[in-house]
Biopython code that builds the backbone (N, CA, C, O; Angstrom):
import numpy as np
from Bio.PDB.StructureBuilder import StructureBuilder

atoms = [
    (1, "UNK", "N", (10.690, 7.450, 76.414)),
    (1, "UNK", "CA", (11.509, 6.725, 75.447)),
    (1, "UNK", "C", (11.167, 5.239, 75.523)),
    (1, "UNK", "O", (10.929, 4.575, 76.531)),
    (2, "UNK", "N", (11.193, 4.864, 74.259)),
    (2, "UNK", "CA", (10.789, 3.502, 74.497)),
    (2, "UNK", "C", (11.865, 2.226, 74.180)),
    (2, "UNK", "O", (12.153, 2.029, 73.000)),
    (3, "UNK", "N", (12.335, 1.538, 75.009)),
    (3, "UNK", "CA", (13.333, 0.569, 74.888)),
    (3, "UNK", "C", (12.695, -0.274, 74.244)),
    (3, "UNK", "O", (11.575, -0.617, 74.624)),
    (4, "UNK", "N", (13.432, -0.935, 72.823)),
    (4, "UNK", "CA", (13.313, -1.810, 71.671)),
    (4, "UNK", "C", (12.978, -3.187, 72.511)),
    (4, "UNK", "O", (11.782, -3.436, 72.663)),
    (5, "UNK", "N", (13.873, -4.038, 73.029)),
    (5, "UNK", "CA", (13.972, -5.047, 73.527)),
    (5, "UNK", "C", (13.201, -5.560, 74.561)),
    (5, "UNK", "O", (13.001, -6.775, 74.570)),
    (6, "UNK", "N", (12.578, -4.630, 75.720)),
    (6, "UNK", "CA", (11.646, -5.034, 76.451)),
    (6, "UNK", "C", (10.304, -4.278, 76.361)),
    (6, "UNK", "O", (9.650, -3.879, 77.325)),
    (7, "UNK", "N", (9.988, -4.138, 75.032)),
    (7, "UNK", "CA", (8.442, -3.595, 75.006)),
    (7, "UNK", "C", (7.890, -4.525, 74.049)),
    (7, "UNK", "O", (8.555, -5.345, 73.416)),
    (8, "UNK", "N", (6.196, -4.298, 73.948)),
    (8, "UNK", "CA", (6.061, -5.509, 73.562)),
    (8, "UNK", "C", (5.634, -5.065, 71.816)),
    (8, "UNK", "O", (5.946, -3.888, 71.631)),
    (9, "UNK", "N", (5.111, -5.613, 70.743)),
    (9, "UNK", "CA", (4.890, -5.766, 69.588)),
    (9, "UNK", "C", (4.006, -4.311, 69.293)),
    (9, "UNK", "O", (3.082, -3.771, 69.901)),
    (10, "UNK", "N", (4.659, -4.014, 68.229)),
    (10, "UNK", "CA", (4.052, -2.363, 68.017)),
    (10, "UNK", "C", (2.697, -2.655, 66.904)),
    (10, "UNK", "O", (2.760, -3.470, 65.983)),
    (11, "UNK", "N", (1.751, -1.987, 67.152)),
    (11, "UNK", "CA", (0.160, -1.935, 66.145)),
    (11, "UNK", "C", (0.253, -1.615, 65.001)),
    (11, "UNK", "O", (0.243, -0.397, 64.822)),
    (12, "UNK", "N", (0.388, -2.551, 63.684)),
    (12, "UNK", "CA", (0.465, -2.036, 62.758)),
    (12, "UNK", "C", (-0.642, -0.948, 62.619)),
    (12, "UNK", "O", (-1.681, -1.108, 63.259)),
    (13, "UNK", "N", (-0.454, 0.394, 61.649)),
    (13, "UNK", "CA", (-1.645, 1.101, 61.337)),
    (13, "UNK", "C", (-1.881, 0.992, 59.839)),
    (13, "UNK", "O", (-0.991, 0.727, 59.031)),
    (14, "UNK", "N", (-2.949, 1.183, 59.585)),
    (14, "UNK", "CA", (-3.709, 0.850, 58.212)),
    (14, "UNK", "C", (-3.664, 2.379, 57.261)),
    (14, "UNK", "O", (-4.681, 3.073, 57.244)),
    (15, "UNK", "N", (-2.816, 2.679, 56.740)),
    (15, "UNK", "CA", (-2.628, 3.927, 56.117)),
    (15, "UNK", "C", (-3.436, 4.413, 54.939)),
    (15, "UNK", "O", (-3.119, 5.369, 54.230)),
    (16, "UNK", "N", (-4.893, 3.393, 54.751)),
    (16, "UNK", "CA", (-5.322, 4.214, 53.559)),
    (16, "UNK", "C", (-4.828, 3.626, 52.745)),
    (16, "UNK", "O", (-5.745, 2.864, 52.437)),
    (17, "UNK", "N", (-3.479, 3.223, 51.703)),
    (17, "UNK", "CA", (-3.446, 3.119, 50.725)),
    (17, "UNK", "C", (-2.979, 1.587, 50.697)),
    (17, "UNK", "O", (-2.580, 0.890, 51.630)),
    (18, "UNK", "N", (-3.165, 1.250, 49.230)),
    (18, "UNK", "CA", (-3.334, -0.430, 48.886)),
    (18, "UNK", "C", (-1.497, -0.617, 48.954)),
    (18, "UNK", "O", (-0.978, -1.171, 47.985)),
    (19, "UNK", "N", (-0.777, -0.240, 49.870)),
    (19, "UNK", "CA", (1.108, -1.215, 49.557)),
    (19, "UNK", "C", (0.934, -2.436, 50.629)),
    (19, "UNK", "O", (0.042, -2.529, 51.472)),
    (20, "UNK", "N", (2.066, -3.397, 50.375)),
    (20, "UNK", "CA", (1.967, -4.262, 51.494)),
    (20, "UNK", "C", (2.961, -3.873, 52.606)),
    (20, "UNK", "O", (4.089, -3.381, 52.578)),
    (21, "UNK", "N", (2.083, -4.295, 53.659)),
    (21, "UNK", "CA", (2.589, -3.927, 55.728)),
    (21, "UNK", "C", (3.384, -4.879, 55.768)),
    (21, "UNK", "O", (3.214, -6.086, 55.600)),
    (22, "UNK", "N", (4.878, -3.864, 56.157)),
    (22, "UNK", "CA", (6.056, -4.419, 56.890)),
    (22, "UNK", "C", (5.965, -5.692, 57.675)),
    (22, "UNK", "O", (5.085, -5.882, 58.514)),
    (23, "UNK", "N", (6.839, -6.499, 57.395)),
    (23, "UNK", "CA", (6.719, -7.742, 58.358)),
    (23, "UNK", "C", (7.353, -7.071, 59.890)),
    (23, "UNK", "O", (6.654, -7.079, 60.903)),
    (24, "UNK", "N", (8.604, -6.569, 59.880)),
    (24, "UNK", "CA", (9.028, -6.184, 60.840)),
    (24, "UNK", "C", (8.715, -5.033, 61.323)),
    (24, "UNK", "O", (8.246, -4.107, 60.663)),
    (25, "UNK", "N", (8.970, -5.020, 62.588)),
    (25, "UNK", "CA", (8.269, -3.578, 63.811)),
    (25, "UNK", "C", (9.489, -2.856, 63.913)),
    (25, "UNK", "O", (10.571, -3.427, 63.781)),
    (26, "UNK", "N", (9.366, -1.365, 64.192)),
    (26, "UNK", "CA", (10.396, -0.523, 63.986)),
    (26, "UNK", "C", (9.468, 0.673, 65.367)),
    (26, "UNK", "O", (8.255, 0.847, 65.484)),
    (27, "UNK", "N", (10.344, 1.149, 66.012)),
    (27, "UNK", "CA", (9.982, 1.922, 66.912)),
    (27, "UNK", "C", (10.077, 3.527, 66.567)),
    (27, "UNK", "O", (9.951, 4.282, 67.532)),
    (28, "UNK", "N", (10.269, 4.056, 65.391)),
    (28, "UNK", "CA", (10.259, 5.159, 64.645)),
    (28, "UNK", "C", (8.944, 5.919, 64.669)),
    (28, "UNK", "O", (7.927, 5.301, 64.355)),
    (29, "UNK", "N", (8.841, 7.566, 65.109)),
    (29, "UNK", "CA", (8.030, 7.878, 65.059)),
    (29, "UNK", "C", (7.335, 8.754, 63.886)),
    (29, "UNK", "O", (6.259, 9.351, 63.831)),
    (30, "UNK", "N", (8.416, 8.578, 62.959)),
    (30, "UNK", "CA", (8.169, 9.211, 61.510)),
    (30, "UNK", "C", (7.697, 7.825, 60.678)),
    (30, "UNK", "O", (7.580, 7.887, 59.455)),
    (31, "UNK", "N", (7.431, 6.566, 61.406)),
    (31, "UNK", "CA", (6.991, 5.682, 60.302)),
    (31, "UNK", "C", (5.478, 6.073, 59.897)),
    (31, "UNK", "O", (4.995, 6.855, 60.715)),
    (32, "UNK", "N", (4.707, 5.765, 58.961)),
    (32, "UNK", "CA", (3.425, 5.561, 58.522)),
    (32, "UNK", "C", (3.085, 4.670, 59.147)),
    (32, "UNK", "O", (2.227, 5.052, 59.943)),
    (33, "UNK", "N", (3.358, 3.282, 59.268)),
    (33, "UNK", "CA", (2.846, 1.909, 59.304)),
    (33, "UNK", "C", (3.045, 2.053, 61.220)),
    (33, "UNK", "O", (1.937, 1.774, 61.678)),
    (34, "UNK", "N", (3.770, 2.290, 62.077)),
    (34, "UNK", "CA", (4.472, 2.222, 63.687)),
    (34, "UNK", "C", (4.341, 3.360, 64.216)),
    (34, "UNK", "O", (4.392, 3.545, 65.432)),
    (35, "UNK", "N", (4.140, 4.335, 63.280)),
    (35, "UNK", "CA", (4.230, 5.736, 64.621)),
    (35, "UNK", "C", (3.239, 6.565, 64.020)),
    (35, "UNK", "O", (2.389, 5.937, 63.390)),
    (36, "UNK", "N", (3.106, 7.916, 64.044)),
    (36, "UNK", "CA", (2.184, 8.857, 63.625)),
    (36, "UNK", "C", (2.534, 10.151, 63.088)),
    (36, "UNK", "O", (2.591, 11.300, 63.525)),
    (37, "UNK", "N", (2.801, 9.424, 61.721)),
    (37, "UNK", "CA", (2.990, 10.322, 60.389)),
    (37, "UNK", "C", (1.482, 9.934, 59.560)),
    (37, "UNK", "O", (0.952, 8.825, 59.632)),
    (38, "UNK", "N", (0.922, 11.123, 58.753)),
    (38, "UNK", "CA", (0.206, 10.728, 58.394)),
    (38, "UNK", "C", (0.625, 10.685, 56.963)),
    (38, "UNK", "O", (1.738, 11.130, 56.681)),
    (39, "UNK", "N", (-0.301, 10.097, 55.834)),
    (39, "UNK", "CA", (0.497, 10.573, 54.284)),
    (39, "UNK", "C", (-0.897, 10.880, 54.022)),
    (39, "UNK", "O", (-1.946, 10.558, 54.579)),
    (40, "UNK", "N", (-0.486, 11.895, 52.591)),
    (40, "UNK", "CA", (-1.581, 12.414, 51.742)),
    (40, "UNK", "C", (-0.880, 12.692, 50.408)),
    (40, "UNK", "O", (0.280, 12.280, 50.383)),
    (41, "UNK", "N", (-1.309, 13.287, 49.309)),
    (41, "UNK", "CA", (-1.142, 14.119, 48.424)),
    (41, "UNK", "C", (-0.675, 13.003, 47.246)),
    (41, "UNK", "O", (-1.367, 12.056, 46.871)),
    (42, "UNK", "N", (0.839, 13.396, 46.698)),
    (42, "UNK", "CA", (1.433, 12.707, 45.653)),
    (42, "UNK", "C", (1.997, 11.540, 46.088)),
    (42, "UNK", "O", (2.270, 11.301, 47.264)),
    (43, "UNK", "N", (2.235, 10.568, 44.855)),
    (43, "UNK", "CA", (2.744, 9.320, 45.425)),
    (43, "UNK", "C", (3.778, 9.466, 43.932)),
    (43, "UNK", "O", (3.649, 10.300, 43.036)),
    (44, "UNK", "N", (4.639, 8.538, 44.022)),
    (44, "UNK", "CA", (5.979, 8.255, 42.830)),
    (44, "UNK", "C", (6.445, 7.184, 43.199)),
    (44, "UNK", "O", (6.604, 7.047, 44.412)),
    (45, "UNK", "N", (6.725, 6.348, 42.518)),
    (45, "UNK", "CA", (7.888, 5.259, 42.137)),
    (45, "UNK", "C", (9.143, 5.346, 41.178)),
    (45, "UNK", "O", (9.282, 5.692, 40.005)),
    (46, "UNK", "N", (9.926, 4.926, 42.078)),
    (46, "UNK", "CA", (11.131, 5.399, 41.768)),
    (46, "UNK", "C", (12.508, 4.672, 42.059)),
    (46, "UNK", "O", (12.348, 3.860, 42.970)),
    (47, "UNK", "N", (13.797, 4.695, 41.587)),
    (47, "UNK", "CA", (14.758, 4.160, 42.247)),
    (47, "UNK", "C", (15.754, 4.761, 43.498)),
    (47, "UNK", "O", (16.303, 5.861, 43.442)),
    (48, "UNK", "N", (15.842, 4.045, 44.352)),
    (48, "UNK", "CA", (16.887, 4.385, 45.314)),
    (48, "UNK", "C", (18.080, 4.647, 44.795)),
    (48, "UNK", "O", (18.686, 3.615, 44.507)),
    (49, "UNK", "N", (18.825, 5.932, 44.493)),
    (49, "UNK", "CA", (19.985, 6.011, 44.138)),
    (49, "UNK", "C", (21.325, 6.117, 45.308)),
    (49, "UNK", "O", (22.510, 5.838, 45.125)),
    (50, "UNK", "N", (20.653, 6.615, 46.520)),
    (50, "UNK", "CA", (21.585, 7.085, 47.200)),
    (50, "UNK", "C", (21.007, 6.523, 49.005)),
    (50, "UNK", "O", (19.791, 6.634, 49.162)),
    (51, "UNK", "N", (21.642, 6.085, 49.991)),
    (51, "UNK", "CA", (21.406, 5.227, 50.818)),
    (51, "UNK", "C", (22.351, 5.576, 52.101)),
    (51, "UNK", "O", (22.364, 5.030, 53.205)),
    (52, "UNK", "N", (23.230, 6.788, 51.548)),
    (52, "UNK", "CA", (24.094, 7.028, 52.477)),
    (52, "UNK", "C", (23.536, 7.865, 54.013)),
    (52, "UNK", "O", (23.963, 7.931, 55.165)),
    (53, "UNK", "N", (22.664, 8.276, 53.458)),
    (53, "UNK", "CA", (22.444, 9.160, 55.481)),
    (53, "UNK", "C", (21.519, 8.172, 56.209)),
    (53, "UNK", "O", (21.009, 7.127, 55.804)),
    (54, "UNK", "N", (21.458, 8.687, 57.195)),
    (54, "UNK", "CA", (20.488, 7.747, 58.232)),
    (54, "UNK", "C", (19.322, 8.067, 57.900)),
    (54, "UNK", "O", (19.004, 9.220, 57.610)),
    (55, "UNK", "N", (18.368, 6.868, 57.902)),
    (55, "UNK", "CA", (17.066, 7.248, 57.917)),
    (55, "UNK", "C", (16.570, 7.839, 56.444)),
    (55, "UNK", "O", (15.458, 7.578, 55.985)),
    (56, "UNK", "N", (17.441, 8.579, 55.843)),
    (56, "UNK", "CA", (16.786, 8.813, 54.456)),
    (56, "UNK", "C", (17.839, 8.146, 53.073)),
    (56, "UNK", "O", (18.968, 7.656, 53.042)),
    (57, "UNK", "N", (17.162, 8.334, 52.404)),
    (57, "UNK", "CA", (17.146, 7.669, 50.774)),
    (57, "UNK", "C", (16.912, 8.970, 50.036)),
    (57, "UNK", "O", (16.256, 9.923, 50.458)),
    (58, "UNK", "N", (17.538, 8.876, 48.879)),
    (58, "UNK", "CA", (17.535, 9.879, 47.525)),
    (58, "UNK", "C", (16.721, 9.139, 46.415)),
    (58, "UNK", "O", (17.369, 8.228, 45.899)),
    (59, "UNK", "N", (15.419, 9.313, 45.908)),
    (59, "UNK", "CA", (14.713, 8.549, 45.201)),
    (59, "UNK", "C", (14.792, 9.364, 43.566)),
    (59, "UNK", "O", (14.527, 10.558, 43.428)),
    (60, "UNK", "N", (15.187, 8.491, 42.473)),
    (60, "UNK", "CA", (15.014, 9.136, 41.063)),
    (60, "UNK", "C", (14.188, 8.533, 40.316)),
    (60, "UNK", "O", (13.971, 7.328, 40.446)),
    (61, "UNK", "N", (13.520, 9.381, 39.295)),
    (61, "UNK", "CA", (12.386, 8.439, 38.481)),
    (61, "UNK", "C", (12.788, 9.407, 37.547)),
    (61, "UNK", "O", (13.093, 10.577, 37.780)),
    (62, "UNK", "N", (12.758, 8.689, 36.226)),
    (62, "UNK", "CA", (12.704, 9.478, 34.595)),
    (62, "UNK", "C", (11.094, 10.101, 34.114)),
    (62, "UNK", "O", (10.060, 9.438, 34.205)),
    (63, "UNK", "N", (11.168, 11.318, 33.667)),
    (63, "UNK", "CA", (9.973, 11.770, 32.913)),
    (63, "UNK", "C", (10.084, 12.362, 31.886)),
    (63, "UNK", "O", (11.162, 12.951, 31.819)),
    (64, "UNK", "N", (9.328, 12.504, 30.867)),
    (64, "UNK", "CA", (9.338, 12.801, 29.211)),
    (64, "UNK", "C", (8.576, 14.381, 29.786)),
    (64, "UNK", "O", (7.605, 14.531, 30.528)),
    (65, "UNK", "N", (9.611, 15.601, 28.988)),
    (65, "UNK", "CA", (9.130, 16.777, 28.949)),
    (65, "UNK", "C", (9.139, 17.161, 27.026)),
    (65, "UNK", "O", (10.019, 17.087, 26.167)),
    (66, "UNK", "N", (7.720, 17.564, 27.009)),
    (66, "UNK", "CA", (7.727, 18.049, 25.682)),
    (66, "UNK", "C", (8.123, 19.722, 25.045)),
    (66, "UNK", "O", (7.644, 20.819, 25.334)),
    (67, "UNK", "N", (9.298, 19.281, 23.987)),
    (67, "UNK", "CA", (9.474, 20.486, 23.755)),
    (67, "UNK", "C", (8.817, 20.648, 22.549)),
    (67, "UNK", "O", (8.827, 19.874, 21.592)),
    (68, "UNK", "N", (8.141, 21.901, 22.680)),
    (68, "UNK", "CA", (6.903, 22.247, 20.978)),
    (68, "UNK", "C", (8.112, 22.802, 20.007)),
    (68, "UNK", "O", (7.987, 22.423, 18.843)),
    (69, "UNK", "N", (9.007, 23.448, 20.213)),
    (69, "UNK", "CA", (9.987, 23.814, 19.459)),
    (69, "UNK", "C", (9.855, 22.860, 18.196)),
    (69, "UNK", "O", (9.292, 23.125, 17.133)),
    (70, "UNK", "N", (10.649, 21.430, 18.639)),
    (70, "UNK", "CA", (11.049, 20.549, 17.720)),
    (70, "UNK", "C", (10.029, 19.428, 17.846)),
    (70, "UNK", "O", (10.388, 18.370, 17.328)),
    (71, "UNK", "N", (8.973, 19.434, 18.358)),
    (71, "UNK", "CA", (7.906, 18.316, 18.329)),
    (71, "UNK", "C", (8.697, 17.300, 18.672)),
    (71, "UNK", "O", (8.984, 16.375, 17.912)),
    (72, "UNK", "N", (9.017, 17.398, 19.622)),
    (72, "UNK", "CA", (9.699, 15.849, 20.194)),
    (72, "UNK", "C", (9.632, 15.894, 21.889)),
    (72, "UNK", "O", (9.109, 16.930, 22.297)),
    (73, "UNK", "N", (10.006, 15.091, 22.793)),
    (73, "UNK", "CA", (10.262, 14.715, 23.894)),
    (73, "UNK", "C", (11.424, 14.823, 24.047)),
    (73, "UNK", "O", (12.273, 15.086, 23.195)),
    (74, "UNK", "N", (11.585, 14.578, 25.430)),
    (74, "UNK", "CA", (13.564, 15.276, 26.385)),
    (74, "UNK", "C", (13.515, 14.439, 27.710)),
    (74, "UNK", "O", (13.098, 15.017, 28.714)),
    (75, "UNK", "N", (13.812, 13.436, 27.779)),
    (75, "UNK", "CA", (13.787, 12.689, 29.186)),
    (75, "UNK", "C", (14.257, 13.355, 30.541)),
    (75, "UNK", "O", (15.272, 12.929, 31.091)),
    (76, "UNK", "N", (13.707, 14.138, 30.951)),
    (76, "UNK", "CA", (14.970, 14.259, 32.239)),
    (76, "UNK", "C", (14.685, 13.489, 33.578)),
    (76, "UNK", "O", (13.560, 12.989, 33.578)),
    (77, "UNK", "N", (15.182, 13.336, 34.356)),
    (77, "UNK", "CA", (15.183, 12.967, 35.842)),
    (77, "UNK", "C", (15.051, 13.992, 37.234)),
    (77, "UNK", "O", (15.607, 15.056, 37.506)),
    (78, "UNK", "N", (14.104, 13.199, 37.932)),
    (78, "UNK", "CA", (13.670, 14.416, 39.070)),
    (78, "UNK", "C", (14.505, 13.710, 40.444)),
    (78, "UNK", "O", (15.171, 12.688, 40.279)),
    (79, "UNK", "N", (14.436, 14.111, 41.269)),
    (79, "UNK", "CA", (14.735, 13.577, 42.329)),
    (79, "UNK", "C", (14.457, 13.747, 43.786)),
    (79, "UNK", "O", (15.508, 14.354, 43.992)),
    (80, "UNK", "N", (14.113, 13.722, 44.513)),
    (80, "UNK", "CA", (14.166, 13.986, 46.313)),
    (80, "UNK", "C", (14.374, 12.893, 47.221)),
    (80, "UNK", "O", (14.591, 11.684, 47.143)),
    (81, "UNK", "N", (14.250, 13.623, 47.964)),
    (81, "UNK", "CA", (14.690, 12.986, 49.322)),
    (81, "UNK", "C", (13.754, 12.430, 50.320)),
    (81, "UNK", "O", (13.401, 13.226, 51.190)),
    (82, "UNK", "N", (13.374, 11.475, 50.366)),
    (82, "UNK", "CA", (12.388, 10.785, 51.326)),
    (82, "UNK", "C", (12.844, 9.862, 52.871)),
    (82, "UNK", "O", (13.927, 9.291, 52.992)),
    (83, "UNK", "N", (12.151, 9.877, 53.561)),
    (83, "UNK", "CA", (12.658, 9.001, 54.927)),
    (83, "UNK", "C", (12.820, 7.628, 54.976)),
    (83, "UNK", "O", (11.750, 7.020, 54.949)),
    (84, "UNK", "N", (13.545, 7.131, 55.021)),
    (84, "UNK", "CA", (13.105, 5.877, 55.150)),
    (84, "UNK", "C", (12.691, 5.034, 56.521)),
    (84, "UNK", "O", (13.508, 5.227, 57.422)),
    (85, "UNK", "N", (11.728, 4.245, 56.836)),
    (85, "UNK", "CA", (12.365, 4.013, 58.158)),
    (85, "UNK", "C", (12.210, 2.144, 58.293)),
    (85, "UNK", "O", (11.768, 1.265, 57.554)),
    (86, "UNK", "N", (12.720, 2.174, 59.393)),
    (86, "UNK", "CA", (13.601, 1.213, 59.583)),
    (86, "UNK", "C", (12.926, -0.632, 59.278)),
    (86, "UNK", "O", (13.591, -1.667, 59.258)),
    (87, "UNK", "N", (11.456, -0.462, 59.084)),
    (87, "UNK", "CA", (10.727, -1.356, 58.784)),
    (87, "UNK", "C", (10.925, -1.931, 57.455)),
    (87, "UNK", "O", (10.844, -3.124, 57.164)),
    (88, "UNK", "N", (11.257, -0.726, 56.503)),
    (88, "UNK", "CA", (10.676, -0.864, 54.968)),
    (88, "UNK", "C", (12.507, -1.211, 54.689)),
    (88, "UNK", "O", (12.779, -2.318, 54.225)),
    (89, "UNK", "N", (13.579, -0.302, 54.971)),
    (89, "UNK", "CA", (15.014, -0.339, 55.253)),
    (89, "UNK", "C", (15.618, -0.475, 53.650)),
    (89, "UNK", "O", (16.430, -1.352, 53.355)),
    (90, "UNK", "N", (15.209, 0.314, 52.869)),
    (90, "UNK", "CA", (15.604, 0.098, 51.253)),
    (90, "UNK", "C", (17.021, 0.289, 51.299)),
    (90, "UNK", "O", (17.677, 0.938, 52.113)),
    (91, "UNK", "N", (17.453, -0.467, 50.161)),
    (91, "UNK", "CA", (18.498, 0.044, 49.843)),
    (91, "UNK", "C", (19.207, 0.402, 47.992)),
    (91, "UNK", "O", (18.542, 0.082, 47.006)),
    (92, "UNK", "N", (20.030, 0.806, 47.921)),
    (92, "UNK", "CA", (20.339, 1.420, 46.391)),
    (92, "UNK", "C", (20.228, 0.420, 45.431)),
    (92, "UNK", "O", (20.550, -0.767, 45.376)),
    (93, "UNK", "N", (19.735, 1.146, 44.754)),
    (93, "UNK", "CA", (19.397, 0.026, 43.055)),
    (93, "UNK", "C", (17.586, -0.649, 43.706)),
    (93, "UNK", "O", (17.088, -1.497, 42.965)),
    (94, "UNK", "N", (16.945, -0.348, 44.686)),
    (94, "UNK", "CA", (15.732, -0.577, 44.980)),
    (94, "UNK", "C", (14.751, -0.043, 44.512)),
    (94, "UNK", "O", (14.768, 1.111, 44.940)),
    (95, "UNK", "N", (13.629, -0.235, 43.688)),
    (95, "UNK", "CA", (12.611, 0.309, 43.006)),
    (95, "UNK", "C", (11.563, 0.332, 44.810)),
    (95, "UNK", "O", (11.296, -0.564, 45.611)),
    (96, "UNK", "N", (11.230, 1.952, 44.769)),
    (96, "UNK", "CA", (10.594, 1.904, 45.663)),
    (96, "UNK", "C", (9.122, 2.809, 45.680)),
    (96, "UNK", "O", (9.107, 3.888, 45.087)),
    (97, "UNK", "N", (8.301, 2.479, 46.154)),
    (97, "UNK", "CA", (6.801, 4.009, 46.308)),
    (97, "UNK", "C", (6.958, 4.663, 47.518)),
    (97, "UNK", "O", (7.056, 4.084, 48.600)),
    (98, "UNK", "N", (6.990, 6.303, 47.291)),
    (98, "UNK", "CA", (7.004, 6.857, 48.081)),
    (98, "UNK", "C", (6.138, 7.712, 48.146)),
    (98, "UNK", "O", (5.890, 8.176, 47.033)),
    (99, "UNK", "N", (5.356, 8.286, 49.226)),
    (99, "UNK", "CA", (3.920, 9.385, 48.920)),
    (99, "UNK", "C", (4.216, 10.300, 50.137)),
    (99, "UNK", "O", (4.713, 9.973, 51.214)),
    (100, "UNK", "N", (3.737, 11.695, 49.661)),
    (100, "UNK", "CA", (4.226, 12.690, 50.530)),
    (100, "UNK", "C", (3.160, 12.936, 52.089)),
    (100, "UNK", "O", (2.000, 12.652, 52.386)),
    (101, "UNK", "N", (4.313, 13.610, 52.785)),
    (101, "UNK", "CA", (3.665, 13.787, 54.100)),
    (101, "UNK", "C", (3.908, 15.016, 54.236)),
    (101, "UNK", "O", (4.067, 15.709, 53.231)),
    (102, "UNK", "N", (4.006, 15.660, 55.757)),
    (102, "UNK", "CA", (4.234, 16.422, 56.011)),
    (102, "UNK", "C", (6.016, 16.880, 56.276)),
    (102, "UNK", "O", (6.871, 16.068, 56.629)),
    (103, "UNK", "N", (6.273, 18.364, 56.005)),
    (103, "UNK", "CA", (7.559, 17.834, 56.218)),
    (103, "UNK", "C", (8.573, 17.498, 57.657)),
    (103, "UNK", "O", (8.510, 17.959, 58.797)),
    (104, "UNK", "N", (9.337, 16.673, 57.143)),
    (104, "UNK", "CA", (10.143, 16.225, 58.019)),
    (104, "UNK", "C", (11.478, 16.428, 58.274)),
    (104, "UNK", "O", (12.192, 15.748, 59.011)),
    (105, "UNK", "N", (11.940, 17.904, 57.291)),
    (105, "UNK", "CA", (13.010, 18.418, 57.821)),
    (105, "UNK", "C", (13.205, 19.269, 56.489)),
    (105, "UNK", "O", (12.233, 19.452, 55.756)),
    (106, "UNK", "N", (14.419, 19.774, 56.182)),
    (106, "UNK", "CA", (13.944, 21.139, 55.093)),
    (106, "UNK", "C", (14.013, 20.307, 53.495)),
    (106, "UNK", "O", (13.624, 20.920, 52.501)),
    (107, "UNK", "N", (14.478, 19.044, 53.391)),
    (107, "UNK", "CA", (14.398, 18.345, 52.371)),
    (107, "UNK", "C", (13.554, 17.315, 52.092)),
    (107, "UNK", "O", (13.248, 16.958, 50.954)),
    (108, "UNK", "N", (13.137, 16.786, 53.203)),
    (108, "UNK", "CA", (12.336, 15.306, 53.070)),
    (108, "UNK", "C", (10.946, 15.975, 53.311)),
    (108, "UNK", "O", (10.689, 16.997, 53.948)),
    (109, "UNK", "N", (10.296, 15.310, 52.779)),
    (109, "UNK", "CA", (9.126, 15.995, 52.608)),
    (109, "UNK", "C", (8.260, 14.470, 51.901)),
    (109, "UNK", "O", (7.213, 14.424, 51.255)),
    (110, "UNK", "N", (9.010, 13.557, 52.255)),
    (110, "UNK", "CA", (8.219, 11.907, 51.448)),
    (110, "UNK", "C", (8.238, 11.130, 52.387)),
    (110, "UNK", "O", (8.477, 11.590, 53.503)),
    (111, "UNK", "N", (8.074, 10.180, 52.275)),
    (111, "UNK", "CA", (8.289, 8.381, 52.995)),
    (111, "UNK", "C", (8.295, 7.348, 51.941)),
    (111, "UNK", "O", (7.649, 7.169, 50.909)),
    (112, "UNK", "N", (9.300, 6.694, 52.588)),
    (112, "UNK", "CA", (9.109, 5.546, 51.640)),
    (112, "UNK", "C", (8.273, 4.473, 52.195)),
    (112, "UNK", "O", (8.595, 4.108, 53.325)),
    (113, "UNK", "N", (6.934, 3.690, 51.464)),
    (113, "UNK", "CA", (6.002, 3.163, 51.869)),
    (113, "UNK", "C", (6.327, 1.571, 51.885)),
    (113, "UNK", "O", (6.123, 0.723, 52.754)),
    (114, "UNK", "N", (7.018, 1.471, 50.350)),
    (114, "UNK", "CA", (6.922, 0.135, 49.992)),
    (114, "UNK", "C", (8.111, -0.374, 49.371)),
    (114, "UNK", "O", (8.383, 0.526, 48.577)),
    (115, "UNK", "N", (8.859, -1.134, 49.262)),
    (115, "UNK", "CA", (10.022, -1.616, 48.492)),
    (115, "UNK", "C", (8.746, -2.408, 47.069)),
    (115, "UNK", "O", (7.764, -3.126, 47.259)),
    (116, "UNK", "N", (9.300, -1.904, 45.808)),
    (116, "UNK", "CA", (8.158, -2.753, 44.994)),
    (116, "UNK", "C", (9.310, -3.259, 44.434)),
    (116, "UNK", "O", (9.046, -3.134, 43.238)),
    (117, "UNK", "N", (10.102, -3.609, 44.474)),
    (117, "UNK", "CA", (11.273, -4.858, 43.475)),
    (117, "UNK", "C", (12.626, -4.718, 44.306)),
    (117, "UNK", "O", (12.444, -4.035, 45.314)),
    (118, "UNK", "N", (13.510, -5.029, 44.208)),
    (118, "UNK", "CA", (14.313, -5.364, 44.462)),
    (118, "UNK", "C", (15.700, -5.125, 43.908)),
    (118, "UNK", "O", (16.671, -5.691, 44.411)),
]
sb = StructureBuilder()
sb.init_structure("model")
sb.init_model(0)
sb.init_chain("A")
sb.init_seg("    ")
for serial, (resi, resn, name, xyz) in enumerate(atoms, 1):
    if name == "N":
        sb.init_residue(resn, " ", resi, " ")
    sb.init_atom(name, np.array(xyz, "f"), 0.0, 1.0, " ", f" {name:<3s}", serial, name[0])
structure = sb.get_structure()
């Protein structure tokens, strides 16, 4: 176990993809950037709707589904559940990128990489 306060500055890691690296160090071993999660696959941007559990975030983004019926579009909204950890530390009403990993429990199955607004 590693005590926060008397260890020394954790290695950022270089994850492959172009977001910007956390200023702050977080001792989490589900981070991308501090511990050894790896990411691959899909990525999304999206808003933080929900902020209430530890460690994870509820992320929503709108998408246009076409119905041929009536030749038109139908907006709906998707949603999941991604980790957050304690570096990146989003919170609700936060536009954030998240790209999938492996999973990390029977819902999270993302990370959140980057806060992109505010």
């Amino acid at each position: 176990m590693v005590n926060e306060k008397t260890s020394k500055k954790k290695k950022t890691i270089n994850i492959g993809v172009p977001v910007k690296i956390p200023k702050t160090d977080c001792f989490d071993i589900a981070c991308p950037f501090h511990g050894n999660l790896s990411v691959r696959g899909r990525s999304f941007v999206g808003t933080v709707k929900s902020a209430k559990m530890e460690k994870t975030v509820v992320i929503e983004w709108k998408r246009q589904v076409y119905i041929s019926k009536y030749e038109r579009y139908l907006e709906k909204k998707s949603h999941v559940s991604a980790h957050n950890p304690k570096c990146i530390n989003a919170k609700e009403g936060d536009t954030v990128r998240i790209i999938e990993c492996r999973p990390l429990s029977k819902t999270k199955k993302f990370v959140v990489v980057e806060v992109v607004e505010k």
